[in-house]
C-alpha positions as CSV (number, residue, x, y, z in Angstrom):
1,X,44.8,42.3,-148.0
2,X,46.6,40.8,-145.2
3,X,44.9,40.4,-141.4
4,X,44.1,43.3,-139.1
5,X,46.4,43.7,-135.9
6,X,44.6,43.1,-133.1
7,X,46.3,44.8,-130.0
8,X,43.8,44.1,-127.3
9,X,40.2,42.8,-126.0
10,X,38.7,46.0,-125.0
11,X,35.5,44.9,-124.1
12,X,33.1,41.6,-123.6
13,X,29.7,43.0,-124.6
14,X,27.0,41.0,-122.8
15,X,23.4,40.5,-123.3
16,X,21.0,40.7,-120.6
17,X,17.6,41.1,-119.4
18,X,17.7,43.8,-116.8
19,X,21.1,45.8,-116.2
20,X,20.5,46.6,-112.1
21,X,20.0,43.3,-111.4
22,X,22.9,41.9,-113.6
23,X,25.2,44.6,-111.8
24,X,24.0,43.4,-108.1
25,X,24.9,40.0,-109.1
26,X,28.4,40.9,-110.4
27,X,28.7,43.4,-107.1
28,X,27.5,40.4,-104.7
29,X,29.1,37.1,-106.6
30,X,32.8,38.8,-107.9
31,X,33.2,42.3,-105.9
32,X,32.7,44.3,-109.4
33,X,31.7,47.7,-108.5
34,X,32.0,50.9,-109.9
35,X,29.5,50.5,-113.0
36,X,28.9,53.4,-115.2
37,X,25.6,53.9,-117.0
38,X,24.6,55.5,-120.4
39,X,21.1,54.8,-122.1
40,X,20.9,54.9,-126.6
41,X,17.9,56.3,-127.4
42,X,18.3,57.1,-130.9
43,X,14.1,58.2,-131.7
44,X,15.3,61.0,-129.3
45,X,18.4,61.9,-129.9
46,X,20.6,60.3,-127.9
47,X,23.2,58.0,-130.2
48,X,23.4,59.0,-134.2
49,X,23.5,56.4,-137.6
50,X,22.4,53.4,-135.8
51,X,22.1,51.3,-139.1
52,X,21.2,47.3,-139.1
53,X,22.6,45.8,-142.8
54,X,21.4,49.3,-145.0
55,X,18.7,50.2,-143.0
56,X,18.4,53.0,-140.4
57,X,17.2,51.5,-137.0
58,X,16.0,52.8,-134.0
59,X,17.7,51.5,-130.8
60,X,16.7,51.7,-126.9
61,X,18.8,50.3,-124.2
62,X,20.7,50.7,-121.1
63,X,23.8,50.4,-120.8
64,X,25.9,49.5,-118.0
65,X,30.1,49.3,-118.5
66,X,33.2,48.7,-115.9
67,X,36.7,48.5,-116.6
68,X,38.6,45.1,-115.0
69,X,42.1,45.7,-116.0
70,X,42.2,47.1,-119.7
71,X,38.9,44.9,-120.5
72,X,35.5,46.5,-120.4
73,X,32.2,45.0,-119.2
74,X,29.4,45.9,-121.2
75,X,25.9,45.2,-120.1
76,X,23.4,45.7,-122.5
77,X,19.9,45.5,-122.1
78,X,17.5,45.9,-124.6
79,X,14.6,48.3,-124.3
80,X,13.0,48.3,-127.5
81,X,11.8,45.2,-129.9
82,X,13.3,45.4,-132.9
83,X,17.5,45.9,-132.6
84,X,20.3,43.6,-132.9
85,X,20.4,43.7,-128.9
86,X,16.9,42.5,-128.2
87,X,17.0,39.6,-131.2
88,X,19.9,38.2,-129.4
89,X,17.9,38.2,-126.1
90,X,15.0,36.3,-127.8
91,X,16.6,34.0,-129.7
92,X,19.5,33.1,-127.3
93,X,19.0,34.3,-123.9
94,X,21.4,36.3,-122.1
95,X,24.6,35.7,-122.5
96,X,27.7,36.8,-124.7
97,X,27.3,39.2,-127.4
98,X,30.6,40.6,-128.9
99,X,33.9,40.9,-128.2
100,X,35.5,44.2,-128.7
101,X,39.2,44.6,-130.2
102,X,41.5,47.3,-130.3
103,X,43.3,47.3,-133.8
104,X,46.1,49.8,-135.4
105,X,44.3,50.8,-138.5
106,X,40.4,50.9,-138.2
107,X,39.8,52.3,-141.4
108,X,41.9,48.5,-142.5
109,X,40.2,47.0,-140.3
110,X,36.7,47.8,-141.7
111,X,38.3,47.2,-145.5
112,X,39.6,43.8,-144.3
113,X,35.9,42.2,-143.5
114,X,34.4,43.5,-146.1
115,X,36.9,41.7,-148.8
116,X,36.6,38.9,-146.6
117,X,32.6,38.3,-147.1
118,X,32.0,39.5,-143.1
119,X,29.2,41.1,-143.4
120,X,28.7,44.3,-141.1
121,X,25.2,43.8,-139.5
122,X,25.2,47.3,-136.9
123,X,27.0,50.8,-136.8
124,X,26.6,53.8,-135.1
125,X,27.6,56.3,-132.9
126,X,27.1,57.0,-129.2
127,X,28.8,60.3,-128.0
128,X,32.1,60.8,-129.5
129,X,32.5,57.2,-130.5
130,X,31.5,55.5,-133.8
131,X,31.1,51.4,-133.6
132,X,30.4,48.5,-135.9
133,X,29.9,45.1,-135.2
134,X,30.8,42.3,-137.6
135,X,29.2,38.8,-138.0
136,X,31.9,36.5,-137.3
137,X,29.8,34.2,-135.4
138,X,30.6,31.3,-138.1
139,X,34.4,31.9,-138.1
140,X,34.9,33.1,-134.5
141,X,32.1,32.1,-132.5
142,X,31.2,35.5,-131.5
143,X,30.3,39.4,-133.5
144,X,33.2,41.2,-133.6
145,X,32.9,45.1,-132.7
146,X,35.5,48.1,-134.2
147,X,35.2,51.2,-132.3
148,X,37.0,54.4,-133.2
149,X,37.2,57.8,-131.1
150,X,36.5,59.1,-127.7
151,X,35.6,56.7,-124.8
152,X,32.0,57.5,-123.6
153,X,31.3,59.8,-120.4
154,X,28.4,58.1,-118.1
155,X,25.1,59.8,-118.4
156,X,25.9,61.9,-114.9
157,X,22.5,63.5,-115.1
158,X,20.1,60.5,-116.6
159,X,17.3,59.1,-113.8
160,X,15.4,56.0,-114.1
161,X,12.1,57.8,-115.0
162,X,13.6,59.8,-117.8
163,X,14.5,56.5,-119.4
164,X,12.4,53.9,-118.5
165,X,10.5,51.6,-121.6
């Protein structure tokens, strides 16, 4: 099986400890405004199949995304212990997470790890969107996220105190 065809960088997922404060430093340091906010709460409902390796997981975060261009900012701060999200907080700070890549064939795309040894390490789905992030970190220097379907809506209705830890 020959290499997937990446078309784009879709979106830099980043790592960090408390979303307002990361989007107040991106508003006041490089003029990005405009951030949209979901939360994943998957012990209520809200994202589906989160699974870490073979095991169902439970996930809490915020979410904060802008669109520069045809690149997405994620933000993603963890509010729970256990996930991918807040492992990568304790054992590396904030900082890079994934990069997101738009591909032709994502069905291919998922085959083409797999026969290569890259192990999937988290899928799910948020909305109308399923997602699953790749450990390329020895070959690429970063995970690698495939997303297929609808892009997400921001939580319009969502407060703070609906959604806090």
């Amino acid at each position: 099986m020959g290499a997937v065809h990446v078309n784009a960088i879709l979106q830099i997922g980043i790592v960090i400890q408390n979303a307002d404060e990361a989007i107040r430093n991106y508003e006041n340091l490089l003029g990005i405004s405009g951030w949209n906010i979901n939360y994943v709460d998957t012990q209520n409902g809200v994202g589906r199949n989160f699974r870490h390796g073979n095991k169902d997981v439970a996930v809490k975060a915020k979410i904060a995304w802008v669109s520069i261009g045809n690149v997405e900012i994620e933000l993603i701060e963890p509010r729970d212990e256990t996930s991918i999200y807040a492992e990568y907080l304790r054992n590396n700070g904030p900082g890079v997470h994934h990069l997101m890549f738009g591909i032709d064939d994502h069905q291919k795309g998922v085959e083409c790890m797999r026969v290569n040894g890259v192990e999937s390490i988290v899928s799910g789905e948020l909305q109308a969107t399923k997602f699953q992030l790749f450990d390329t970190r020895s070959l690429l220097g970063t995970i690698t996220e495939f997303a297929e379907g609808d892009a997400l809506i921001p939580d319009k209705f969502a407060t703070e105190s609906e959604n806090t830890r």
